[in-house]
N, C-alpha and C positions, 0 to 999 in steps of 0.2 A: 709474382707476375713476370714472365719472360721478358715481353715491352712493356716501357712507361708507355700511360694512355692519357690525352690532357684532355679535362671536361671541361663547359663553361659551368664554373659555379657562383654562388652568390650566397652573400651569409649573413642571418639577420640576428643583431645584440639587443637584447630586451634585459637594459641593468634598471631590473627593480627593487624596490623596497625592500620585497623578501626573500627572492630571488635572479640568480643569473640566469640566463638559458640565451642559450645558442646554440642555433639551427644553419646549416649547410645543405641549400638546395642545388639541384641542377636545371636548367635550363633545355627544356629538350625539345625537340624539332617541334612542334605545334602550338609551342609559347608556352606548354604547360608546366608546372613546377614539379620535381619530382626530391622529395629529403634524402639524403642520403647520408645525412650523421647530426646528431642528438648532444647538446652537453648539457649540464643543470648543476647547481651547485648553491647555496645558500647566500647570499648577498647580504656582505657586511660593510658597513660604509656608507649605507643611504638613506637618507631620510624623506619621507614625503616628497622624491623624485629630484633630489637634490642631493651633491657629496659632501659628505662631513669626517670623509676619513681617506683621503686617497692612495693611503698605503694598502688599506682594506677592501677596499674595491677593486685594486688591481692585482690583489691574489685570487679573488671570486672570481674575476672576469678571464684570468689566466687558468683558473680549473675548470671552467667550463668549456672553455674554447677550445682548449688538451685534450679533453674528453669526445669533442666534436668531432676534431682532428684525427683522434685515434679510431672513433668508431668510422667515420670516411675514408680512413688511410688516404690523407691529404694534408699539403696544409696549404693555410689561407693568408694573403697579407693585408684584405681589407673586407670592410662589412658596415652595412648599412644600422643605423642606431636610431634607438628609440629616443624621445625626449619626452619627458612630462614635469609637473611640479605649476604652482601657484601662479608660477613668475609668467605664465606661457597664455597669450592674449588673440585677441581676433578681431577684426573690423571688414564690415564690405563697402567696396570703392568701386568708382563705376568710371573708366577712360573712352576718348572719343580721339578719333580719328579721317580724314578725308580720307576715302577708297582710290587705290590708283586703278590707273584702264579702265575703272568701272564694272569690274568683278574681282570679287574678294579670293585673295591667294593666304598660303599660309603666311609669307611674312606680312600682310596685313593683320593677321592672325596675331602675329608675334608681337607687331609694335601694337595693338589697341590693348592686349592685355601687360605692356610695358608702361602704359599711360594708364593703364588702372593701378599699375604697381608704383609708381612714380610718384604716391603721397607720400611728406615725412615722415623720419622715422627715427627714434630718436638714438643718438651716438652710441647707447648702451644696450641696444633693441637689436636683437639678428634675424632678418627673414627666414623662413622657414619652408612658407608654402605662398603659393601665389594660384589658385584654385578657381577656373572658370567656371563660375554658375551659369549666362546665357546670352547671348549676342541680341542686337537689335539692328537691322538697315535701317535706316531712313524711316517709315512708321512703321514696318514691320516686327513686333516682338516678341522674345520667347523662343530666340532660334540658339537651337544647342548647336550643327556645324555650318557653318557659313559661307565656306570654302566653294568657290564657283558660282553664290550667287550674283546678282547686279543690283548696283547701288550706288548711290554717292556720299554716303556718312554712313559711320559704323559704329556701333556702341557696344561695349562690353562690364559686367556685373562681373565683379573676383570677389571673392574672399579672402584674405589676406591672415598670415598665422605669425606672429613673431615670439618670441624668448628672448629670456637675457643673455646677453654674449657672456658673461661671467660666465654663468650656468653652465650652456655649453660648448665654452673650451676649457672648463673644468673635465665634463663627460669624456670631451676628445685629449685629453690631456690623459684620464687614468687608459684610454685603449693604445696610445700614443707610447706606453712605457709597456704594453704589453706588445710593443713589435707590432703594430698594426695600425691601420691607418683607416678614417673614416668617409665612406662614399659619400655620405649625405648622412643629414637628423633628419628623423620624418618624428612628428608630432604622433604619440601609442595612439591616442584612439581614432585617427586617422588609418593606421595601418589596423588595426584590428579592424574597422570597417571594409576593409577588401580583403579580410579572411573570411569573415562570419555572415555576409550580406549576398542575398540577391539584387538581382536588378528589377522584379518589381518590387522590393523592400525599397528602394531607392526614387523610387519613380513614385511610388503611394504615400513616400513620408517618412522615416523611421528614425528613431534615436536609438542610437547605440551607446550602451551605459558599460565602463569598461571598470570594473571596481577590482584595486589590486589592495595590496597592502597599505600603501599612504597615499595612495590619493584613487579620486573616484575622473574617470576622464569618458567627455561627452563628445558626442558629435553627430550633429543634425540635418538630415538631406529630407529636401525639398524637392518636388520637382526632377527628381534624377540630379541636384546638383546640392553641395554642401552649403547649409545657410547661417550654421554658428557651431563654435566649438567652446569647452569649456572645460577647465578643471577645479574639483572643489575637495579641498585637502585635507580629508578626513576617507579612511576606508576600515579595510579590514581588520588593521594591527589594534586599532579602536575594540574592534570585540573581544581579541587577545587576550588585550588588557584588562578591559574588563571582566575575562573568567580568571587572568591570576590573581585579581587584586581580591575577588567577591569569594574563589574559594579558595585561596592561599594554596594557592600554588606555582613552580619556576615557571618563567614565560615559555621555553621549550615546549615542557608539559601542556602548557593550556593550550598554544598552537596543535598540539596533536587530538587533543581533546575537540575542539573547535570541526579541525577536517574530519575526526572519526566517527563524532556523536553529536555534533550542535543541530539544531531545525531554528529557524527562523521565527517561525509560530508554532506557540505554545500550546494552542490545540490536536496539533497533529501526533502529538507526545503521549503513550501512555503514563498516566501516574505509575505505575509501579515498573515502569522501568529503571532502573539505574546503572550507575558507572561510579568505575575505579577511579579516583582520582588522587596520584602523589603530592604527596608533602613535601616541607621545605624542614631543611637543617636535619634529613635521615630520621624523620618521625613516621610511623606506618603510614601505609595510604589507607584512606577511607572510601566509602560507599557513600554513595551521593544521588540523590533524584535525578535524574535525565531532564522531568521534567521543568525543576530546579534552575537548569541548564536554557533552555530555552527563554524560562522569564527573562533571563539575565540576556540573553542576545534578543529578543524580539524588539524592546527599545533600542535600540541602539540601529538597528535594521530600521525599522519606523522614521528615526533621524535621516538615517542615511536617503532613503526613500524620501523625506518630504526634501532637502535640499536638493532631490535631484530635480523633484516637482517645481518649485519654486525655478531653480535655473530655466527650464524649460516655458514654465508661465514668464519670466521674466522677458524671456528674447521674443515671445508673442506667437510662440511656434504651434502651440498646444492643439489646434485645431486643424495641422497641417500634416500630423505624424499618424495617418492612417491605421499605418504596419504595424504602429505600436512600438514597442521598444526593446531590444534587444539586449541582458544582461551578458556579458561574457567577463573575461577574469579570474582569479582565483577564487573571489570571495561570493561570486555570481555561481557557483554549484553547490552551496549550500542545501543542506534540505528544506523544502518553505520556501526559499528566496521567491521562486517566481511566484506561488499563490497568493502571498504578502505583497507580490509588487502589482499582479494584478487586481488582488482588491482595491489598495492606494491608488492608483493609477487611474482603475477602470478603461484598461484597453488591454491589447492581447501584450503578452508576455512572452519569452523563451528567451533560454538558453543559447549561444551563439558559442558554436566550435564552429574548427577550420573546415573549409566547404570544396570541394574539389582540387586533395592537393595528393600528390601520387608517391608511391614512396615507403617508406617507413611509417606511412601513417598513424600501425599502436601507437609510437611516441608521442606522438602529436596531435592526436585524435581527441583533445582536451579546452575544454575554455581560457587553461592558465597560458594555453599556447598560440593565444588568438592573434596578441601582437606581435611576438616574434617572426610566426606563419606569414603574416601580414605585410611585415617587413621583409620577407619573400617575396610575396606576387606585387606591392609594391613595384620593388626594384625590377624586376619582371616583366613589367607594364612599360616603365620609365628605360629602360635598358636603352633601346635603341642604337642596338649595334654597338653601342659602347662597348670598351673591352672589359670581362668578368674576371675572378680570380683564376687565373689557369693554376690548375692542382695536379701532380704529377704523385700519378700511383704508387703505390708501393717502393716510395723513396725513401729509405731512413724509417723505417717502418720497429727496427729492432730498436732502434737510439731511441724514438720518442717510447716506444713500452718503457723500456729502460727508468726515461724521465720522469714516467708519468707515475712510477711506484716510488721514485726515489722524491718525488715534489720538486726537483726541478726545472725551473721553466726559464 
C-alpha cells in the first residue's frame, strides 16, 4: 500500500474451552460493524471457563490473534474479552434518587443507576455489568428512557453481573503477556445475546442458551430488558467424552466424530448407517452403527436440556420467555439439538448465528462465533467515542509473515 491508512477497529477474544477465536472488526460510519480479519486456534489451558495452564493459553491466544493480524494486515494492542465459568453470579437491585429541576437529565440517569450499584460486594467479587432493566417516577412504572420527563423521585431496577477477581486477572494476565491489554470482560452469554437476537426476541421474552465446551451460559430478557443470567458447568466436552470412553477411542478422534456424524436424537438416525471410528495404541479402525452413536449422546443432550429447564423454572421466568429460546455455541449445531430441545422445552427453538454484521461474514457466519461477533457489537454500542485500536496498514506486513511460519510471537 503506497499510504498507511488508520481504521477505527475493535477486537473481540472468546478464550474458550475448546477454542480461541479472534475477530478484528471495523467500526464504520453508521455504527455498523464490518470483520476484517479472522483467527482460530485450538485452546489449551482451560477448563470449564477457567485457566489451569497459563503458559498454554498464552500460546492459543498468541496464534489466534497472529493469525487475525495477518489476515487484517494490522496489528492490535487491545480487545474486549469474554468471561465465563461457575464462579460468575447475578442479582437485581433497585436505587432511588430525588430528581433535580424536576426533569430527569442523564446525570440523574447516571447516579440512580449508581445507587442500584452501590450494594455490597464482596473484597473477592469484581463487577462486571451494571444492566438497566427500567426506570420508575414517582407512580409511574415500567419507563425504559426517562430522560426529560418530570418528576420528583426516580427509581431504577439493574441487574447486577459479578466474577471472581482471581478468575479474571488470571484471563487478563495470560493476554497481558501476549502484549495486549484488556478493554473490558463482558460476561459470553451477554455478548452472544447482541449477536444472535432481535429486538422483538427481547421485548416478547427469550433465553438465550450458549452451550460451548465447558460450560452451558444463560441469559434471560424480559420485557426488552435482562432479568437473570446463569452458568451451569457441564457442556459439550461431556459428550466428547463420552464417545471416547463408550467406543475407545483418542479424544481428538471422538471430537471429530461428534461435529461430523453425532444427531442428538436417536430417531432421526438410520440403522444401517454407520461410521469409521479409530482406535487407540495403532489397532485398525472399525465400523460402527451411527445409530450406536446417537444413543450414546441423546442422554447426555436430555441432561444437558433438563438443567437448562430447571435453571429457568428456578428464577420463575418460565412463562415470561415468549420467543422461546435460542441455542447458539458450538455444541448448539448439532444434528437434533434443536428438535430435542423443542420437544423438552415445548416452545419454539433455533439456532442463533451472528445477525447483521458486514464483512467477512463466511468466517463468521456460524453459531461457534456468536460470542466473539458479540463482543464486537458489544463494544460497538458501548464505544462512545472512546478511542479504538488505531491499526496502520501494511506495516511490517513481511516481519509478521516471517513470524508467523517461524512460531514466533
Amino acid at each position: 500500500m503506497s499510504k498507511a491508512a488508520e481504521r477505527k477497529l475493535i477486537v473481540g477474544l472468546d478464550i474458550g474451552t475448546s477454542m480461541v477465536k479472534a475477530v478484528v472488526g471495523e467500526v464504520l460510519e453508521d455504527g455498523k460493524i464490518s470483520v476484517v480479519g479472522v483467527g482460530t486456534h485450538a485452546s489449551k489451558g482451560m477448563d470449564k471457563g477457567g485457566v489451569n495452564d497459563l503458559n498454554l493459553v498464552v500460546q492459543s491466544v498468541q496464534r489466534a490473534v497472529s493469525e487475525m493480524e495477518l489476515m487484517a494486515d494490522c496489528r492490535v494492542s487491545s480487545v474486549y474479552m469474554s468471561i465465563s465459568g461457575r464462579h460468575v453470579q447475578c442479582q437485581n437491585e433497585n436505587g432511588m434518587i430525588p430528581i433535580n429541576n424536576q426533569e430527569v437529565t442523564q446525570e440523574d440517569v447516571d447516579n440512580v443507576i449508581h445507587a442500584a450499584r452501590s450494594v455490597p460486594i464482596a473484597a473477592e467479587r469484581r463487577l462486571l455489568h451494571v444492566l438497566p432493566q427500567e426506570f420508575t417516577i414517582d407512580v409511574q412504572e415500567g419507563i425504559k428512557n426517562p430522560i426529560g420527563m418530570s418528576g420528583v423521585r426516580m427509581e431504577a431496577d439493574a441487574h447486577i453481573i459479578t466474577c471472581a477477581d482471581d478468575m479474571a486477572k488470571n484471563l487478563v494476565k495470560c493476554i497481558e503477556r501476549c502484549e495486549l491489554s484488556a478493554d473490558q470482560l463482558i460476561f459470553s452469554a451477554l455478548a452472544s445475546s447482541y449477536a444472535v437476537l432481535t429486538d422483538d426476541e427481547r421485548e416478547l421474552g427469550v433465553c438465550v442458551v450458549d452451550i460451548g465446551g465447558g460450560t452451558i451460559d444463560m441469559v434471560l430478557y424480559a420485557d426488552g430488558a435482562i432479568r437473570h443470567t446463569a452458568v451451569i458447568p457441564v457442556a459439550g466436552n461431556q459428550i466428547t467424552s463420552d464417545i471416547a470412553k463408550i467406543f475407545r477411542t483418542p479424544i481428538t478422534n471422538a471430537e471429530q466424530i461428534k461435529v461430523n456424524h453425532a444427531c442428538a436424537l436417536k430417531d432421526m438416525v438410520s440403522m444401517e448407517d454407520s461410521i469409521e471410528v479409530p482406535s487407540v495404541g495403532g489397532r485398525p479402525a472399525r465400523r460402527m452403527s451411527r445409530h450406536l452413536l446417537a444413543e450414546v449422546i441423546e442422554p447426555r443432550y436430555q441432561e444437558l436440556f433438563e438443567l437448562v429447564h430447571e435453571e429457568i423454572r428456578a428464577c420463575g421466568l418460565e412463562d415470561q420467555i415468549a420467543a422461546g429460546i435460542v441455542l447458539t455455541g458450538g455444541s448448539a449445531k448439532m444434528e437434533g439439538a434443536v428438535e430435542f430441545a423443542e420437544e423438552l422445552f415445548q416452545m419454539p427453538v433455533r439456532v442463533g448465528q451472528p445477525l447483521d454484521i458486514k464483512g467477512l461474514t463466511d468466517y463468521v457466519d456460524d453459531a461457534g462465533f456468536a460470542t466473539v461477533v458479540g463482543l464486537l457489537k458489544y463494544a460497538g454500542q458501548h464505544l462512545h467515542g472512546k478511542s479504538a485500536n488505531k491499526a496502520r496498514q501494511g506495516e511490517g506486513m513481511w516481519t509478521r509473515i516471517q513470524s508467523w511460519f517461524k512460531g514466533e510471537f
